[in-house]
C-alpha positions as CSV (number, residue, x, y, z in Angstrom):
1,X,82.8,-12.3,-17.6
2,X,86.1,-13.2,-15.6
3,X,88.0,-12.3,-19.7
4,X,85.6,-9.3,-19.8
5,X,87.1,-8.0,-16.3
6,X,90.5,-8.5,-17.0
7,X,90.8,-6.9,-20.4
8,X,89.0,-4.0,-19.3
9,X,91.5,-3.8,-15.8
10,X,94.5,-4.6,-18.3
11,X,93.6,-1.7,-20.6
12,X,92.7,0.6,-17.4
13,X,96.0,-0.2,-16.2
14,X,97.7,0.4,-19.0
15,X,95.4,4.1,-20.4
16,X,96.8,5.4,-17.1
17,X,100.7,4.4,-17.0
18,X,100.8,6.1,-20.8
19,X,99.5,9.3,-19.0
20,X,101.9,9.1,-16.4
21,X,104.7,8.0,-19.1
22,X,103.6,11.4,-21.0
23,X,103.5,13.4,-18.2
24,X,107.2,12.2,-16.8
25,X,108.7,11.5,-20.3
26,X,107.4,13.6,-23.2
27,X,107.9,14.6,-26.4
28,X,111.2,15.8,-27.6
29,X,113.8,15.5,-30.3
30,X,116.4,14.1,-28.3
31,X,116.4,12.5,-24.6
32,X,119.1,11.3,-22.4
33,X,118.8,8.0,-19.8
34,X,118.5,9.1,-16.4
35,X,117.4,7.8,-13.2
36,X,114.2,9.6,-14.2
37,X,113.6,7.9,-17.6
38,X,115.5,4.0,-16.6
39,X,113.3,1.3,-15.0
40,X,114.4,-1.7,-13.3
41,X,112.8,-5.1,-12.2
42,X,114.0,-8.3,-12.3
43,X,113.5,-10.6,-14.9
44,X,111.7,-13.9,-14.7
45,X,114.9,-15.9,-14.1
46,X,116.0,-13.1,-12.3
47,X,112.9,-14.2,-9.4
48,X,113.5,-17.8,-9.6
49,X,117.1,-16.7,-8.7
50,X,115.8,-15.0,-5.7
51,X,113.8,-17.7,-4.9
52,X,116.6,-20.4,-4.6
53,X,118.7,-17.8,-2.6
54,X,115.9,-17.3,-0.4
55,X,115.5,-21.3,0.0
56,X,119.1,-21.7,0.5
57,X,119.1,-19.1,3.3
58,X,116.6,-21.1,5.3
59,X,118.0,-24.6,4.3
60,X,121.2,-23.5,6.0
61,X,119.0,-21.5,9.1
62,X,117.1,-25.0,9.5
63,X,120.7,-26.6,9.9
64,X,123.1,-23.8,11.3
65,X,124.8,-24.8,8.5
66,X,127.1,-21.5,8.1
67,X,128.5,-22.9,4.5
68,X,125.1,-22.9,3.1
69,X,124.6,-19.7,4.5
70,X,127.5,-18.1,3.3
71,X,126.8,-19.2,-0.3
72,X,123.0,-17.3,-0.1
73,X,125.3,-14.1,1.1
74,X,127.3,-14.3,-2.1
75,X,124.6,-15.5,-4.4
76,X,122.5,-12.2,-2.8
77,X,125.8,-9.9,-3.1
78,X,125.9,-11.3,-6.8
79,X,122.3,-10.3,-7.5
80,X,122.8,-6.8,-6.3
81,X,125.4,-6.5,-8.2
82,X,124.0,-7.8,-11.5
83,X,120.9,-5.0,-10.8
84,X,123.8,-2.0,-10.7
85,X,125.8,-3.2,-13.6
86,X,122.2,-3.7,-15.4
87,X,121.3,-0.1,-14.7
88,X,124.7,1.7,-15.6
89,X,124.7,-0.1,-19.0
90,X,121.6,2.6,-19.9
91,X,122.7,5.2,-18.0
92,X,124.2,8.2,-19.9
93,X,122.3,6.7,-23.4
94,X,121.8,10.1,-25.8
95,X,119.2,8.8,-28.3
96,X,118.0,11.3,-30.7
97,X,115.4,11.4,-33.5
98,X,113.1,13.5,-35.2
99,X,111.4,14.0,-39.3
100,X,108.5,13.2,-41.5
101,X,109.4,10.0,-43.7
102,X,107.4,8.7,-46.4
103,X,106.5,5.3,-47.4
104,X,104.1,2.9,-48.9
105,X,101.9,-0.1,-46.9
106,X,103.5,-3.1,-46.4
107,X,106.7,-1.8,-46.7
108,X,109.6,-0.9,-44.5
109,X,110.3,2.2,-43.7
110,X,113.7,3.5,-42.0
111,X,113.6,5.2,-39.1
112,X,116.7,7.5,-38.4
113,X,117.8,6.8,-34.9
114,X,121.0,8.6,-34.1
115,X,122.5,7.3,-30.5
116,X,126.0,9.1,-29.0
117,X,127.1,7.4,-25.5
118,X,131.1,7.6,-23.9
119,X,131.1,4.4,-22.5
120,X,130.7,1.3,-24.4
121,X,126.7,0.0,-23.7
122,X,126.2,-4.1,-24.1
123,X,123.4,-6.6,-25.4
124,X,120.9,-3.5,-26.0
125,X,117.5,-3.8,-27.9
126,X,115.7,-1.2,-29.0
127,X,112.4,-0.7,-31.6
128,X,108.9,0.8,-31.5
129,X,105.8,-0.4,-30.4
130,X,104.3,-2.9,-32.3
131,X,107.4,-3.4,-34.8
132,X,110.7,-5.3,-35.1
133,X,113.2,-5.1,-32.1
134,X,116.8,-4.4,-33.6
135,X,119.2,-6.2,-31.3
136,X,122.6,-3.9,-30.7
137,X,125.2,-6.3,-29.8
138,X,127.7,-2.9,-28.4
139,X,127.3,0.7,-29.1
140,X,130.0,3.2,-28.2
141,X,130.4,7.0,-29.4
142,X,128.1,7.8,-32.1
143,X,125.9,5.7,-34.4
144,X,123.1,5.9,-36.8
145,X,121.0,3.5,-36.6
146,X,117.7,2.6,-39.4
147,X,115.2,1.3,-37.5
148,X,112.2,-0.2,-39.9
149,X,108.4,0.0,-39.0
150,X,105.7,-1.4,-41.4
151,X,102.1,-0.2,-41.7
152,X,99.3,-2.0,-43.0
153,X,96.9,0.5,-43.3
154,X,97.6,4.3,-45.5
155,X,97.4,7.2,-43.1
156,X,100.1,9.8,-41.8
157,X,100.8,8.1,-38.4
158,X,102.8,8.9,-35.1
159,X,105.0,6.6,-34.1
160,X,104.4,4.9,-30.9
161,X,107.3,5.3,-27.9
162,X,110.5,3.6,-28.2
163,X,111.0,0.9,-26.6
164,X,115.1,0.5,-25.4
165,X,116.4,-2.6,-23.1
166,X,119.1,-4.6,-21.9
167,X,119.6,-7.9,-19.7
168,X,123.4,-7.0,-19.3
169,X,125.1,-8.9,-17.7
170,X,123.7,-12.3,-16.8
171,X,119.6,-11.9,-17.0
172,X,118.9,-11.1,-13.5
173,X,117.2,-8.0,-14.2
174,X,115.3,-6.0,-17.0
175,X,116.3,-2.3,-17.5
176,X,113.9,-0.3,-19.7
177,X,113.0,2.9,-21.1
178,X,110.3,4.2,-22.9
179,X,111.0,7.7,-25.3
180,X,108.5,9.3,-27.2
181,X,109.9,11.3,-30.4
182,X,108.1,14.1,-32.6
183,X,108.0,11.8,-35.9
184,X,105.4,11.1,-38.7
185,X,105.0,8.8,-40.6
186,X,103.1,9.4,-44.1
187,X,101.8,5.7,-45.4
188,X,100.8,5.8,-49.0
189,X,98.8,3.5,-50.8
190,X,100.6,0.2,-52.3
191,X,101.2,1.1,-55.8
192,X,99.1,-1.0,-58.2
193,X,100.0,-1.5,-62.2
194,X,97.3,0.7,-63.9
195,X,96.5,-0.3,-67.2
196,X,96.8,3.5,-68.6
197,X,92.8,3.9,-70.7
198,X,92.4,7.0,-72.5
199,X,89.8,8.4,-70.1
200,X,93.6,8.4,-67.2
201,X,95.9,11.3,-67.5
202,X,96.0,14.6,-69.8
203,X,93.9,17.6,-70.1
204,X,90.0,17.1,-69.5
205,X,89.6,19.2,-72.1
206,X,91.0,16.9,-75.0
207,X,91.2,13.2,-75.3
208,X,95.2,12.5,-76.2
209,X,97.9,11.9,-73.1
210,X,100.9,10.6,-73.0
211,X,100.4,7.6,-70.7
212,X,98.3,6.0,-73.5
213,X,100.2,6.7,-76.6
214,X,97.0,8.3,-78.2
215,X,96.8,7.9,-82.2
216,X,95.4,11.2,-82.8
217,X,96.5,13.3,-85.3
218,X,98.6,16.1,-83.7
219,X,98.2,19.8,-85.1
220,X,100.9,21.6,-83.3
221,X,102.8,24.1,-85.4
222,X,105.5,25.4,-83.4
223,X,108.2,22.8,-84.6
224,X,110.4,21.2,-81.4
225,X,112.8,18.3,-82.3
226,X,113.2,15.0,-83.9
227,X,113.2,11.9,-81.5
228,X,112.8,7.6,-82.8
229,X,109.7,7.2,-83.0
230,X,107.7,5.2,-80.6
231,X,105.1,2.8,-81.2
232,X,101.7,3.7,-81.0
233,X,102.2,7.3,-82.0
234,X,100.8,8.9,-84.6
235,X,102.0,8.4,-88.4
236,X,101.3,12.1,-88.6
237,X,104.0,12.7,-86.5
238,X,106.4,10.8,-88.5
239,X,109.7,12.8,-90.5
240,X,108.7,11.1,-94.0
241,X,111.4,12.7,-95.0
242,X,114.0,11.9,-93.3
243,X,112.8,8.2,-93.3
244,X,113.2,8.6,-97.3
245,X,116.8,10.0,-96.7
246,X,118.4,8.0,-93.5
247,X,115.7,5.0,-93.4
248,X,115.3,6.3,-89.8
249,X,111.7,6.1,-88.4
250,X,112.0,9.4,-86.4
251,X,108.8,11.4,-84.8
252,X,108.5,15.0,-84.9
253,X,108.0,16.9,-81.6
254,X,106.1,20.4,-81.2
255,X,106.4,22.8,-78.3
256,X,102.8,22.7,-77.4
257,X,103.0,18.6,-77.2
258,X,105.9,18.6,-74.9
259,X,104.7,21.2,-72.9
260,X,101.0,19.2,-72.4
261,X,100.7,18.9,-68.8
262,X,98.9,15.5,-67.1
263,X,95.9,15.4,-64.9
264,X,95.3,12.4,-63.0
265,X,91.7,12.4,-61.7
266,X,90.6,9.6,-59.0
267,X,87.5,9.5,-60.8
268,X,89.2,7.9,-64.1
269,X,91.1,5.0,-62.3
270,X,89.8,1.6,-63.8
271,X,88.6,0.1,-60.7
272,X,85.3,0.1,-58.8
273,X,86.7,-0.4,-55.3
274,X,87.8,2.8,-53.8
275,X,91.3,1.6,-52.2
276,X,91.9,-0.4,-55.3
277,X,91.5,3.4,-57.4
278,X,94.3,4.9,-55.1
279,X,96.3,2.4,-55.4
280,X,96.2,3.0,-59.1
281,X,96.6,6.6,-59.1
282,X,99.6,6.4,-56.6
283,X,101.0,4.0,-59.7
284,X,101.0,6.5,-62.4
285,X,101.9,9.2,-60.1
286,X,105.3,7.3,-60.1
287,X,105.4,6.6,-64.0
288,X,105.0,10.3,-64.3
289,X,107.6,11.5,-61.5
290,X,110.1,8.8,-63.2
291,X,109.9,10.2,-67.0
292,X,110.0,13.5,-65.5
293,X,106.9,15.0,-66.8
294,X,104.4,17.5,-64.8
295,X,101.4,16.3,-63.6
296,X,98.3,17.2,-61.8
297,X,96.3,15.3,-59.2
298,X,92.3,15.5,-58.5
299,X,90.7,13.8,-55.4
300,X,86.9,14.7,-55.5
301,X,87.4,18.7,-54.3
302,X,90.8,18.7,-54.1
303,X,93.3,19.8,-56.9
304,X,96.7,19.7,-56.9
305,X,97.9,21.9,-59.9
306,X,100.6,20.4,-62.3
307,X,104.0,20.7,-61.5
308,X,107.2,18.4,-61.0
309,X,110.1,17.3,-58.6
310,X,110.2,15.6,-55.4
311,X,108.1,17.7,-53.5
312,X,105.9,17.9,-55.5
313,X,105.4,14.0,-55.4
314,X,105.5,14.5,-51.6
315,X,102.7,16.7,-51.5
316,X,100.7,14.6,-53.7
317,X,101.5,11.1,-51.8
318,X,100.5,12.8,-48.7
319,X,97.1,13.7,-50.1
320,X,96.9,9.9,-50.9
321,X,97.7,8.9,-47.6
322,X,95.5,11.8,-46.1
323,X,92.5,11.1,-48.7
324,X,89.3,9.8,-46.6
């Protein structure tokens, strides 16, 4: 009962400070530290600190001992101090981010961070929720820095606030800012090695493809080129020919066969679970983006037409991640 009331208090707590955050901080491409967006408390060695000063002030009231009394005045000086050199080492920070990046789960992904500041900042940390903290040891002018997140699940997701902090100079205090950035994340499926089965790829309408090397007789007329042949192709494709002459196993190419466009249905992946099937379809997605061929993508009532290039594999890995 007692764990029940403090998670629900902790997450209460917590619901309402991300409103206020939101409503004092929100969303933009590029943010600068203020005395709006910079908070500061001391640190836990920063109130044990305290809490000696505070007993040495009353060891030397209890004694009228003024040397004891004079060393809290200094060791309280000293802690002021600390909490204004703490807060001007954020002070002025220009961090700036924005973009849609791709990626697969379980991977990193780089996150484009680009910070510009005048004076040189010390001991600074900095990362999104939930993910690695990259420690800055100084920063000073302009950097770009690659922050990398990891997600475990597919899904286009928005990155959480980041999270920038320092202890400068000797750990008495805690200065911290939260900054929320418009960025997506699209989280593809883990590509999985796909067996390629002659049911995967190529037009529904005929049984050959090029991801399984089909034996089929090929009836193209429209003559193309001469390439080495491949094994697993057809013999009727092979320049007899020119094998007689040369001793050259070369394969003859048509128009219509290297103009035969792929169509990769989520239906024809060998695999009964569903996440296992996207994982194999994001898999020859690749093999077909790497040998540069077009390609076509079906996912139940959605149909990507064929086509080619980087945004067209974009498109189609964001309907992978976006797939429910």
């Amino acid at each position: 009962m007692y764990r029940q009331m403090k998670d629900y208090l902790g997450k209460t707590i917590q619901t309402r400070f991300n409103a206020w955050l939101k409503r004092r901080m929100p969303s933009t491409d590029s943010q600068t530290l203020s005395q709006r967006n910079i908070f500061i408390l001391p640190s836990k060695f920063g109130f044990s600190y305290l809490l000696f000063v505070l007993l040495l002030f009353i060891l030397g009231t209890n004694y009228q001992n003024n040397l004891i009394i004079l060393l809290s005045y200094f060791f309280s000086s000293l802690f002021v101090t600390a909490m204004l050199y703490c807060f001007i080492n954020l002070l002025g920070l220009k961090v700036a981010a924005k973009g849609e990046y791709q990626g697969f789960t379980d991977e990193p992904i780089l996150i484009d961070i680009r910070i510009n500041t005048e004076q040189l900042k010390q001991s600074v940390q900095l990362g999104f929720e939930n993910q690695p903290l990259l420690d800055v040891s100084s920063i000073k002018h302009q950097q770009l820095l690659k922050l990398a997140v990891k997600f475990d699940q597919r899904g286009i997701h928005q990155l959480g606030r980041l999270k920038i902090f320092s202890e400068y100079p000797l750990g008495l205090f805690r200065c911290w800012t939260k900054l929320q950035f418009d960025i997506e994340v699209i989280v593809s499926p883990q590509p999985l090695f796909c067996q390629p089965v002659s049911s995967v790829g190529g037009d529904k309408q005929r049984e050959p493809n090029h991801l399984d090397n089909s034996h089929q007789p090929f009836n193209g007329e429209d003559f193309y080129e001469l390439r080495a042949y491949r094994i697993g192709e057809s013999l009727n494709q092979v320049a007899w020919k020119q094998m007689a002459k040369t001793g050259q196993w070369l394969s003859k190419q048509h128009r219509d066969n290297i103009n035969e466009k792929q169509l990769l249905s989520l239906q024809d992946m060998p695999a009964i679970n569903h996440e296992v099937k996207l994982r194999h379809l994001c898999y020859l997605i690749l093999q077909l983006h790497q040998t540069d061929q077009e390609y076509g993508v079906e996912l139940d009532t959605l149909l990507i037409p064929a086509s080619k290039g980087q945004q067209h594999l974009s498109l189609c890995l964001k309907a992978l991640a976006n797939y429910v």
